[in-house]
N, C-alpha and C positions, 0 to 999 in steps of 0.2 A: 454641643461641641463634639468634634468627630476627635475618633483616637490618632486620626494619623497625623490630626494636627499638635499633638501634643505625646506624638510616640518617647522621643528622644528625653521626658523630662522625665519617665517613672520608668528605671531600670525593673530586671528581672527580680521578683521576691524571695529573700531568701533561703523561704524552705523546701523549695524547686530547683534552684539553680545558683551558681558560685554567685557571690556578693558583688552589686557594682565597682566599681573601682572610683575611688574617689582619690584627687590630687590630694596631697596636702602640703603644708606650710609649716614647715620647723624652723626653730627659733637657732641661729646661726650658733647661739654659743650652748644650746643643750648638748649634753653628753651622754647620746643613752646607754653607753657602759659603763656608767656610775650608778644605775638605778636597778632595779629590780620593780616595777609598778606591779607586779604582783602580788611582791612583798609591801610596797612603800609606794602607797598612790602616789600622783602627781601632786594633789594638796591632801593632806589628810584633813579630817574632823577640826584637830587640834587647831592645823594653819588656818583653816580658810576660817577658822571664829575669831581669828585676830584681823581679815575682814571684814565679816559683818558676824554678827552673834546665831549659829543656828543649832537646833538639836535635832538627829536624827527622825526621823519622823516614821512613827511605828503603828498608826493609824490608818492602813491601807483600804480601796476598795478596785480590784480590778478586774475591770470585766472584758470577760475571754471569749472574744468573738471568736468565729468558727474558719479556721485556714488561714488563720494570719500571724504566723509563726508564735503564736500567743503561748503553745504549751511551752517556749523556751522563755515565757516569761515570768511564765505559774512557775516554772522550778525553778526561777531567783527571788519569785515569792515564799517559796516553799524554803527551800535554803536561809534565808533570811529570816524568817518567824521561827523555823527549829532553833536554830545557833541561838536564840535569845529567849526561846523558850514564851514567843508569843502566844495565846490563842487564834486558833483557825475556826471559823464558822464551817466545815464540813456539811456537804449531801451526803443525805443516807445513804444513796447508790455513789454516781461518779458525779451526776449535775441536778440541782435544784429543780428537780419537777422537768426539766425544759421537756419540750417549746412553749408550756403553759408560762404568763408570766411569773416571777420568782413571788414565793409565799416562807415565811417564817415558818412554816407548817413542814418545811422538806427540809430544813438544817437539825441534823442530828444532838438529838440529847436537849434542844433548845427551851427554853421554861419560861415563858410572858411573864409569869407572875412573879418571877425576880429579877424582873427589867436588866437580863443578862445580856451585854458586852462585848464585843471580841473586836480582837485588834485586825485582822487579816479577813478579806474573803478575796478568794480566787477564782472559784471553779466557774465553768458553763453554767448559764442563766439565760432570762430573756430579762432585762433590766425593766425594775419596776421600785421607783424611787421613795416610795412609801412605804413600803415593805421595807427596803434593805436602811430605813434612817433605821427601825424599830431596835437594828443590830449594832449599828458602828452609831461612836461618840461623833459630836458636832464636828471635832479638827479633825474627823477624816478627810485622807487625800486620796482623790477619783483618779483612775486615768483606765484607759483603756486603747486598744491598736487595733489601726484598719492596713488595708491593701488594696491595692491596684484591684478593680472587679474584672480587669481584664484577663491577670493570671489568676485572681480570684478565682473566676469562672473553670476555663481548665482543670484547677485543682480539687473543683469542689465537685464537678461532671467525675473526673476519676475516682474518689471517695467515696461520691453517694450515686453513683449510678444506679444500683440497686435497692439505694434507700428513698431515695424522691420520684414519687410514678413518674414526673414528669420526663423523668431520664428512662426509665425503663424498656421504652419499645423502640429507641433508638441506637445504632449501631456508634453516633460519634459526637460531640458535640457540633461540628458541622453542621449536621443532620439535622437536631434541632434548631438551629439557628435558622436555618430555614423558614420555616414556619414554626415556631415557639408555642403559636398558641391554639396550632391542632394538635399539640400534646399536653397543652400545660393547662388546671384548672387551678383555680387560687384555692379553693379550699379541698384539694387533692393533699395526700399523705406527705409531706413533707419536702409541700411547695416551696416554701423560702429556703431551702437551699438550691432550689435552680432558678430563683431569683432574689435579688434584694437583701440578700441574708443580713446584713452587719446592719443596714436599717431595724429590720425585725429582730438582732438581739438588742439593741436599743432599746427597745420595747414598744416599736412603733409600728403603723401596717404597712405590710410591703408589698401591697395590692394598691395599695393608693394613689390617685392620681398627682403627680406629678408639680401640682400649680406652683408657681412662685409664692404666694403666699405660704400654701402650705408646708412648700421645703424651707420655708425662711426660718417660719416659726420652728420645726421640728430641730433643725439646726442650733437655734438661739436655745432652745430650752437646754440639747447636748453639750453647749458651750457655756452656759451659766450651771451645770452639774458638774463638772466634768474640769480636774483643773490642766492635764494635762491629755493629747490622744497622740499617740506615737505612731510612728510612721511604717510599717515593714520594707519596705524597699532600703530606706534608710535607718535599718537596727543599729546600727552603731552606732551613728549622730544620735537616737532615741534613745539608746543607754545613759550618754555622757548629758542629756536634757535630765533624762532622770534620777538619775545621781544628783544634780543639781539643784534638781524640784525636792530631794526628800534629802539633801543633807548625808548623802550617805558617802561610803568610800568606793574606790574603784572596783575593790576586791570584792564588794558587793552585787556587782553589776555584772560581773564576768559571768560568760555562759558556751555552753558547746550548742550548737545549732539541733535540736529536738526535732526529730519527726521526719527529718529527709526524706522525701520519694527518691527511689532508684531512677538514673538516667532513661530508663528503659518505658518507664509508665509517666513521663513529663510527655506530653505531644505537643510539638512543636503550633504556633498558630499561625493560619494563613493573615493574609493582611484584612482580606474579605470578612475573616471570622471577626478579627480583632477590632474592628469596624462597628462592627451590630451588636457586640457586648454593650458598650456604653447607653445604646436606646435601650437593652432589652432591661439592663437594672441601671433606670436612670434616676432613679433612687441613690441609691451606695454610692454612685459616679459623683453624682452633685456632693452628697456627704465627703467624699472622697477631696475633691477636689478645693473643697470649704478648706478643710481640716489641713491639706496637704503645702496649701499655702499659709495658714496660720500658722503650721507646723515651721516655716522655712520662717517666719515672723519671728517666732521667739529663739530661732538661728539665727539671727539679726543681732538680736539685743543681747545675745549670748555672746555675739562676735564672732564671725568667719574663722579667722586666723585660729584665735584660742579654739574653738571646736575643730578645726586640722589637725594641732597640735593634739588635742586631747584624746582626738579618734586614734591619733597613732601608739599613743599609749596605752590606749584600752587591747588595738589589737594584738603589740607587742606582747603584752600582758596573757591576751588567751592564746598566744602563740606560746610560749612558756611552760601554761597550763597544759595546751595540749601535747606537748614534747611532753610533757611531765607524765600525764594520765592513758596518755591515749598511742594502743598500739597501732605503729602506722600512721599514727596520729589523723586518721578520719574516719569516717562512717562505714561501715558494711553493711551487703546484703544481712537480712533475717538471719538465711541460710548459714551464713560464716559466724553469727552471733556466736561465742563456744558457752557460756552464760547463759541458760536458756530460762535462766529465773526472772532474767533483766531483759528478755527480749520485747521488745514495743508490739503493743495492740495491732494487729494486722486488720485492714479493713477496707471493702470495696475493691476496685480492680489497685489499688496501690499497694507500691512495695516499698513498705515501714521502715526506714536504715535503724540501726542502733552503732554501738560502740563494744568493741572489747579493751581490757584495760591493760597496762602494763604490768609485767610478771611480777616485777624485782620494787613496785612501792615496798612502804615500812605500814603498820597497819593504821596509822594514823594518816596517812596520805593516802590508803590506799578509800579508808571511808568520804575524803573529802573530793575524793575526783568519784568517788560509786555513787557521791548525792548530784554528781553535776551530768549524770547519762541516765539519773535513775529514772524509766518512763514512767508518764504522771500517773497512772493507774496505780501503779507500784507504790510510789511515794503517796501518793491519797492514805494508800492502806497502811502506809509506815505511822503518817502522822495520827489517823484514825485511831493505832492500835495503842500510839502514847496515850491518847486523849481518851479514851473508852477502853481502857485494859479491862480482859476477863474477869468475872466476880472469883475471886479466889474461894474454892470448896471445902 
């Protein structure tokens, strides 16, 4: 399937560029100046169990593919398991061994012999299903998020230029696209991310040939592990999905967009380039495209209308938030960061946005907007230091 047949269904992602626009449908007699969904979702907990009977669901597994706006999903995981004083399964470093697949042997402090538990894992892995039951209870809930491979690609050529040989002696990703595989060796230094990646954090090979049978299967096994896979293109229908899949409130789900590239390091794609993406990792394309239609399936059964309505609440809601927390209320260059404690991981030819906060919070607002810009490395180290405090002397 070529991409220009199917340009117009998968908006820009994102953590690249402003959000699609999506219409929505409000209910004639809503009055959204009686609400605050900030404060007071649209159903809370309480309402919707005189629906149907649910509890919050605090047995998490999410796995954080690479470029797909995932670290703004880690910090509503992160946020989530603090406030309630979850356990997190923590990497000794930032990620689980990766790119070897994931071993109980790289989560910190972890002990076999007391068949120990944890409610949350979040970080970078290469998913390896035997390994990660060893950790999380039976009712864990799986999900994890893909993206378009087409701004995939782009994103990931600017990141790791310098990290995957296969980028290294080219001037653009044009360039390779060209001829891909007089630069690319599959078992060269950190081939999958100039191809296939979200396959091979999967845990699968992303050198593999392509067969129908093969991608069926890889697929069926993804979708019998896996309860939910969120969309990036569509973060905000993925939120208000998963709110719904775990029971939880809106306030839960709110988030500021993590990781922004500046305007300046997004390169624009020719139609020609955007073309040969989809053969070059037709791998992630097929996954992509599996997933991005099931994804619209349980948009269905959710209802159209009520996900219009629901999306405009959510947004309303992080409009609010960010009037509240955020000076200017959007991203800056590094450079303008005035916080240089909180400034985001810089890396590859990209330029890392962050946030600076508002002056005049009270200190109790002002911690609850500093856990929603805190960049993940930072927050790793936050939850780390509750969970493994110094031996006192």
């Amino acid at each position: 399937m070529r991409w220009t047949h199917t340009r117009t269904f998968f908006p820009q992602e994102a953590d690249d560029s402003p959000a699609p626009y999506i219409p929505h449908v409000v209910d004639q007699y809503h009055n959204p100046d009686h609400i605050q969904p900030w404060l007071s979702p649209a159903m809370t907990q309480r309402e919707r169990s005189l629906e149907k009977p649910c509890r919050p669901k605090t047995h998490l597994f999410f796995l954080k593919t690479h470029k797909t706006a995932s670290s703004t999903v880690l910090n509503i995981m992160y946020r989530f398991g603090e406030a309630r004083n979850l356990t997190f399964a923590l990497p000794v470093a930032y990620q689980f061994g990766y790119p070897q697949l994931f071993d109980t042997r790289t989560v910190k402090s972890y002990n076999a012999k007391n068949n120990q538990e944890y409610h949350i894992i979040c970080n970078h892995m290469r998913f390896y299903k035997p390994q990660v039951e060893k950790l999380m209870p039976n009712d864990t809930f799986y999900f994890s998020i893909l993206r378009s491979p087409v701004t995939w690609m782009e994103s990931s050529f600017a990141y790791y230029k310098d990290t995957a040989r296969a980028f290294s002696n080219v001037k653009s990703l044009e360039q390779f696209l060209e001829d891909p595989w007089s630069h690319y060796l599959p078992t060269s230094r950190g081939s999958h991310y100039a191809r296939n990646c979200m396959w091979f954090d999967f845990g699968f090979d992303h050198n593999a040939d392509d067969t129908p049978a093969y991608v069926d299967s890889v697929i069926s096994k993804i979708a019998n592990t896996f309860h939910l896979i969120l969309i990036a293109e569509y973060f905000d229908q993925s939120m208000v999905l998963l709110q719904e899949a775990l029971c939880w409130d809106l306030d839960d789900v709110l988030s500021f967009k993590l990781n922004p590239r500046g305007n300046g390091t997004v390169v624009p794609l020719s139609e020609t380039t955007a073309d040969q993406i989809p053969a070059w990792n037709s791998l992630d394309w097929k996954l992509y495209l599996h997933f991005n239609r099931t994804f619209w399936q349980k948009v269905d059964l959710f209802g159209r209308q009520r996900m219009s309505e629901e999306v405009v609440l959510l947004q309303e809601a992080r409009q609010k938030m960010r009037d509240l927390c955020l000076e200017r209320g959007r991203p800056v260059d590094p450079s303008q960061i005035l916080d240089k404690t909180i400034k985001p991981f810089q890396f590859g030819q990209a330029r890392i946005q962050g946030y600076n906060l508002n002056t005049n919070l009270t200190p109790a607002t002002r911690e609850r907007c500093l856990r929603m810009i805190l960049p993940e490395l930072h927050y790793k180290d936050l939850l780390d230091a509750k969970a493994h405090p110094p031996a006192a002397h």
